[in-house]
C-alpha positions in Angstrom: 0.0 0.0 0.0 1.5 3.6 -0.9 1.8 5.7 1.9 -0.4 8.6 1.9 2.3 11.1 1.4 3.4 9.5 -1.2 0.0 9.7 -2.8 -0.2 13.7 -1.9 3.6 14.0 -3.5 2.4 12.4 -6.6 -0.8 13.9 -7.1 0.8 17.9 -6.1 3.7 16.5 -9.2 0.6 15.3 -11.6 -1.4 19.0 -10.7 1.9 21.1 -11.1 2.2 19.9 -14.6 -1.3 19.8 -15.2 -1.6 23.5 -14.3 1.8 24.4 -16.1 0.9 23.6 -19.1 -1.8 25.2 -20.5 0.0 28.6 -19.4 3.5 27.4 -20.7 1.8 26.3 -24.4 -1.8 27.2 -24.6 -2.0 26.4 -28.1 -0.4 22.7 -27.6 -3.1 22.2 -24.5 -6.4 23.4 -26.9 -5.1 20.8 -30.0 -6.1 18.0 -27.0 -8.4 19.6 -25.1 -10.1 21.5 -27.4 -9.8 25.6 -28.1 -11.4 27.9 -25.1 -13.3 30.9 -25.4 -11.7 33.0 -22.7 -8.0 32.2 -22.7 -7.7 34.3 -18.9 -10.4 32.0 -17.6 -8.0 29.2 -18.5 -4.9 30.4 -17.6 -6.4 31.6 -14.0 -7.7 28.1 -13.4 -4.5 26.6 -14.5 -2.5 28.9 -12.4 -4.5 27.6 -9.2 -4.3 24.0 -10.4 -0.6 24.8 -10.6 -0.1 26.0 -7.3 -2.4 23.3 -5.5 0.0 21.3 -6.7 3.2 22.8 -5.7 1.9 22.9 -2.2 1.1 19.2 -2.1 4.4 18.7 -4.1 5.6 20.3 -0.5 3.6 17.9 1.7 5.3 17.5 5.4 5.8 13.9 6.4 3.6 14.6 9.6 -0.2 13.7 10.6 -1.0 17.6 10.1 0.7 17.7 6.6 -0.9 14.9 5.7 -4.4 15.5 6.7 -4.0 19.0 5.1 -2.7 17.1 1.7 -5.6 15.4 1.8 -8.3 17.3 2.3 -6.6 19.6 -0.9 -6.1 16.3 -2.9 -9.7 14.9 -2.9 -11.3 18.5 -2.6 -9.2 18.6 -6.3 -10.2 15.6 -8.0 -13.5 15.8 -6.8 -14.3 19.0 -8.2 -12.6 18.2 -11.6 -13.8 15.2 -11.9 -17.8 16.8 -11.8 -16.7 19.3 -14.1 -15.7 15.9 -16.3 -18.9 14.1 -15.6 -21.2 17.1 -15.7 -20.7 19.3 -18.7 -18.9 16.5 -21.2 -22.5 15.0 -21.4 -23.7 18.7 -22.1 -21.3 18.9 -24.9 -19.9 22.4 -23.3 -16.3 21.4 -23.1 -14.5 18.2 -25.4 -14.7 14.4 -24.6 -11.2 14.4 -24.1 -11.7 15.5 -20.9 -13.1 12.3 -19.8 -9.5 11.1 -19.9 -9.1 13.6 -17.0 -12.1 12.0 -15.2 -10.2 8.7 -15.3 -7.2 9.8 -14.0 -9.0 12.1 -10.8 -11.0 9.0 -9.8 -7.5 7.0 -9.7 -6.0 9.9 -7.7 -8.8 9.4 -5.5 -9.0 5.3 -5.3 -5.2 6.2 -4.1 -6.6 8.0 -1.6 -9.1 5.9 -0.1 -6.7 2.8 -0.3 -3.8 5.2 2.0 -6.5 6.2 3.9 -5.9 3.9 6.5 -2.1 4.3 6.8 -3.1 7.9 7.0 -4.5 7.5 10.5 -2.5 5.3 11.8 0.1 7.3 11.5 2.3 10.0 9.6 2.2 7.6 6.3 5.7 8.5 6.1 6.4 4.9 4.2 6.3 2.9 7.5 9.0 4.9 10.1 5.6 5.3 12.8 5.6 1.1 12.3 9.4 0.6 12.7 9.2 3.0 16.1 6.0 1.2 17.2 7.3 -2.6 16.4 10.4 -1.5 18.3 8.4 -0.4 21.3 6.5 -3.5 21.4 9.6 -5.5 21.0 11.1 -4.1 23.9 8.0 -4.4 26.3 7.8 -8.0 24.9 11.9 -8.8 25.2 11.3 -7.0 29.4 8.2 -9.1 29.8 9.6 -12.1 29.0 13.3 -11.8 30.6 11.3 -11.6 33.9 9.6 -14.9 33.4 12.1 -16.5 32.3 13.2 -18.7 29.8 10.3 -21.7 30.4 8.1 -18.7 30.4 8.9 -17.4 27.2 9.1 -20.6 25.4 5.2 -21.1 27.1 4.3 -17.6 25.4 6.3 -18.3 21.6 4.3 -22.0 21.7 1.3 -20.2 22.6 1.6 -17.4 19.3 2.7 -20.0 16.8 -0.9 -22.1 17.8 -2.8 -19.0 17.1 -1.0 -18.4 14.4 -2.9 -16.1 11.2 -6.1 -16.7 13.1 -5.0 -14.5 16.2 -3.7 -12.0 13.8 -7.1 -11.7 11.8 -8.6 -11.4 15.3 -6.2 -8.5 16.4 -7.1 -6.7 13.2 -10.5 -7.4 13.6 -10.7 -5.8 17.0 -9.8 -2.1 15.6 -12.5 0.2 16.5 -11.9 2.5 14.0 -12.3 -0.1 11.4 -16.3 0.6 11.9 -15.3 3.9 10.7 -14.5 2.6 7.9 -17.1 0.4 7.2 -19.9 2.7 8.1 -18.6 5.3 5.8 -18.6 3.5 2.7 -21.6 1.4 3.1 -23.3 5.5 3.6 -21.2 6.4 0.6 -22.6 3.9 -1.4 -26.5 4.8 0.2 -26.0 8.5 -1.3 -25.2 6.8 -4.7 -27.7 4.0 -4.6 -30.4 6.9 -3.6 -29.2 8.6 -6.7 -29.7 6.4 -9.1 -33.2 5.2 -7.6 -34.2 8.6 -8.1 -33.1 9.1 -11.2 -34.9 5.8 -12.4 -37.8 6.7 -11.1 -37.8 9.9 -12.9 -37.2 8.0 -16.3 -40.0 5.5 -15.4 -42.5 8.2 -14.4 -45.8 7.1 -16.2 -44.7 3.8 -17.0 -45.9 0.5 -14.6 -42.4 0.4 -13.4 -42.9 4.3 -12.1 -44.5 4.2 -8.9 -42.8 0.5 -7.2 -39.6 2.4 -8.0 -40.6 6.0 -6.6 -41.9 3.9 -3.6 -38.4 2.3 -3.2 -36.6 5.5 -3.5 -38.3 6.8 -0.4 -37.9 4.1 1.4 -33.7 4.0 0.4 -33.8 7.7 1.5 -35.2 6.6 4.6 -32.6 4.2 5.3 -30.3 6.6 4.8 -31.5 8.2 7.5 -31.2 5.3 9.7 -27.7 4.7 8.8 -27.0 8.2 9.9 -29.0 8.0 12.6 -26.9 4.4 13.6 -23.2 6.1 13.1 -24.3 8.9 15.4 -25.4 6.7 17.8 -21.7 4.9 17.7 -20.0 7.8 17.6 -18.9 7.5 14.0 -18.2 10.6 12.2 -19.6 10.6 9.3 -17.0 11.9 6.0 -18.7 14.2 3.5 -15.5 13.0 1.0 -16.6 9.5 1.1 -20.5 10.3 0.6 -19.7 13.1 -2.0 -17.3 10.2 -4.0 -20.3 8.4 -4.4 -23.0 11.1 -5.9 -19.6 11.6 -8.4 -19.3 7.7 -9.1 -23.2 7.7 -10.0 -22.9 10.5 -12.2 -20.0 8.8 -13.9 -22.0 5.5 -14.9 -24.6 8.0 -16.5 -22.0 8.1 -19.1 -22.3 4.4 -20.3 -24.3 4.4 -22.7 -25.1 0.9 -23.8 -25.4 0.9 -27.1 -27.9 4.5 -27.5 -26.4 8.0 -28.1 -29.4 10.3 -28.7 -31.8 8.1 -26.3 -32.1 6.1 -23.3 -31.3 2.7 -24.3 -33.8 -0.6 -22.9 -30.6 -2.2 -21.6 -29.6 0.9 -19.6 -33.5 0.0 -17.3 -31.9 -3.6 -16.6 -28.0 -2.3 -16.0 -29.7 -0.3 -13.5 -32.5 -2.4 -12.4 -28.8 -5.0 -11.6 -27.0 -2.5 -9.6 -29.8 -1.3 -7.3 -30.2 -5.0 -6.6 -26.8 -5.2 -5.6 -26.8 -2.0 -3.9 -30.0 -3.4 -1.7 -28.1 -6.6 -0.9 -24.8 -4.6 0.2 -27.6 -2.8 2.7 -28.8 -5.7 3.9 -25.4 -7.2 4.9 -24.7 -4.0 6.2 -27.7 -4.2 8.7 -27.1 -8.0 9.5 -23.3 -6.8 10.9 -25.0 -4.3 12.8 -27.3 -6.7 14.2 -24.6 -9.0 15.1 -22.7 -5.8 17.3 -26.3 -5.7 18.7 -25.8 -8.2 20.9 -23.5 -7.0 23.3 -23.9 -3.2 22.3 -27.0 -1.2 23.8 -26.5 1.9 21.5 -28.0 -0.7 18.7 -31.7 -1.4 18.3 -32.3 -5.0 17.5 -35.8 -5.0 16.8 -35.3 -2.2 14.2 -32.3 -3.9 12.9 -34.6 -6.6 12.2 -37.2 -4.4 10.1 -34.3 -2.8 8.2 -33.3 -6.5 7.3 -36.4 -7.5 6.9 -37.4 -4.3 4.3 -33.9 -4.7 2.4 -35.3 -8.2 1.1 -38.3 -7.0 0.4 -37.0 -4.3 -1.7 -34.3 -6.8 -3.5 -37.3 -9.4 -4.8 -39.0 -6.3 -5.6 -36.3 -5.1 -7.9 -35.5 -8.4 -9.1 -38.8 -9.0 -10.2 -38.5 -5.8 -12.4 -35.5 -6.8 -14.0 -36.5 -9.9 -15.0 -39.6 -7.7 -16.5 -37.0 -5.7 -18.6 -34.9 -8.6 -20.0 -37.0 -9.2 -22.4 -37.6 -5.9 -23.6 -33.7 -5.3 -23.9 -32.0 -8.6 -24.9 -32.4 -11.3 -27.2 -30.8 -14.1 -28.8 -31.7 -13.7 -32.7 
């Protein structure tokens, strides 16, 4: 895994040259990107971009620097990458620019994958792990000199039985793990809402219309209990992660499946296929939650247990209207 400073050194290097270039050569940036209509509009965004990433390029191998780099980094490629998503669609700027929307989601899959070495520690490319692994070594090597050496045979037979098992356990045990969890599973409930929203406003009038307007109310509802849930934990919820997924939505809207000037009959059972699997993510998010429940009070089993309970519902409901759609869409001659 790349630490995250890395990730902010690479991305500040990438948005440096990014930025530099359209003022260095204007003329060689509008042959790929198409020519601009106010040149000072241009050059005064690319003189931002430019110095975005000369700070980033100067990112301090500390917590502070790195939370800083961070919140600059995905702030960036969020921002781009709905310029990208938005207004290529509109045909207002070229569909070259779609190449940038590639590359800011992979600045900000880099990112979420150094997120975690991000607050652990500095991210510094693993110095906070050598300092900590020596501490515990030398707790460990004190511990075990005062038992002595039957002792500490006792205690290496005892780690080499657990073995990976113990180790999946330790990990397991992280509290800020949950952190984790929860925010993706609400990032991907601000993405699934979305797109049930906007698929109920391309149904509206057809059968398919009202099951799926119902549906999007109730997703927006549970929503609101997963919110509700993460408060009652304690878990802070991250705008980033939630605002990553309206982006990734609006990024699928650009498949087109096999239509340009229309909506295509296979985009209803795409769709139709990831709401499904969006409802059954939910549902395996509320059966962990119900698990916790049993030795954690803040949790509400008996709601847990309609949230489950709705979730299935709402998967046979959407899997019945796919296999509605098939049809319609696909066939074999």
């Amino acid at each position: 895994m790349v630490a995250p400073v890395t990730v902010a050194r690479a991305q500040g290097l990438f948005n440096l040259a990014g930025g530099l270039w359209p003022l260095l050569s204007l003329r060689t940036f509008e042959r790929v990107y198409g020519p601009k209509t106010d040149d000072w509009l241009q050059k005064t965004s690319a003189g931002l971009l430019a110095v975005s990433g000369m700070s980033m390029l100067r990112t301090a191998a500390t917590a502070e620097g790195v939370r800083a780099a961070r919140r600059t980094g995905v702030g960036t490629a969020v921002t781009l990458l709905a310029v990208d998503v938005v207004y290529v669609p509109r045909g207002r700027i070229s569909p070259a620019y779609l190449m940038d929307a590639a590359k800011e989601i992979a600045w900000l899959t880099a990112w979420f994958k150094a997120g975690r070495l991000s607050r652990n520690g500095y991210g510094t490319g693993g110095h906070g792990a050598e300092e900590r692994g020596a501490g515990d070594r030398g707790v460990v090597g004190a511990g075990a000199d005062d038992r002595g050496a039957g002792d500490r045979r006792a205690v290496g037979a005892g780690a080499e039985d657990r073995g990976a098992e113990g180790q999946v356990a330790s990990h397991a045990s992280d509290p800020r793990l949950l952190d984790v969890y929860l925010n993706d599973h609400l990032a991907g409930a601000s993405s699934g809402a979305a797109l049930m929203r906007r698929a109920a406003r391309a149904h509206r009038g057809s059968p398919l219309g009202p099951q799926l307007e119902e549906l999007a109310e109730e997703v927006r509802q549970d929503r609101a209990s997963l919110r509700g849930t993460m408060s009652a934990l304690g878990v802070r919820r991250r705008p980033s992660r939630a605002a990553l997924g309206l982006v990734l939505e609006r990024a699928g809207r650009l498949k087109l499946n096999g239509r340009v000037f229309s909506r295509s009959p296979l985009s209803d059972v795409v769709e139709l296929e990831a709401m499904r699997l969006g409802v059954e993510g939910k549902e395996a998010c509320w059966r962990s939650l119900r698990t916790l429940a049993r030795t954690d009070p803040r949790l509400d089993p008996v709601r847990l247990d309609f949230l489950i309970h709705r979730a299935r519902r709402q998967a046979r409901a959407l899997e019945s209207m796919r296999a509605s759609c098939v049809p319609h869409a696909l066939t074999t001659r």
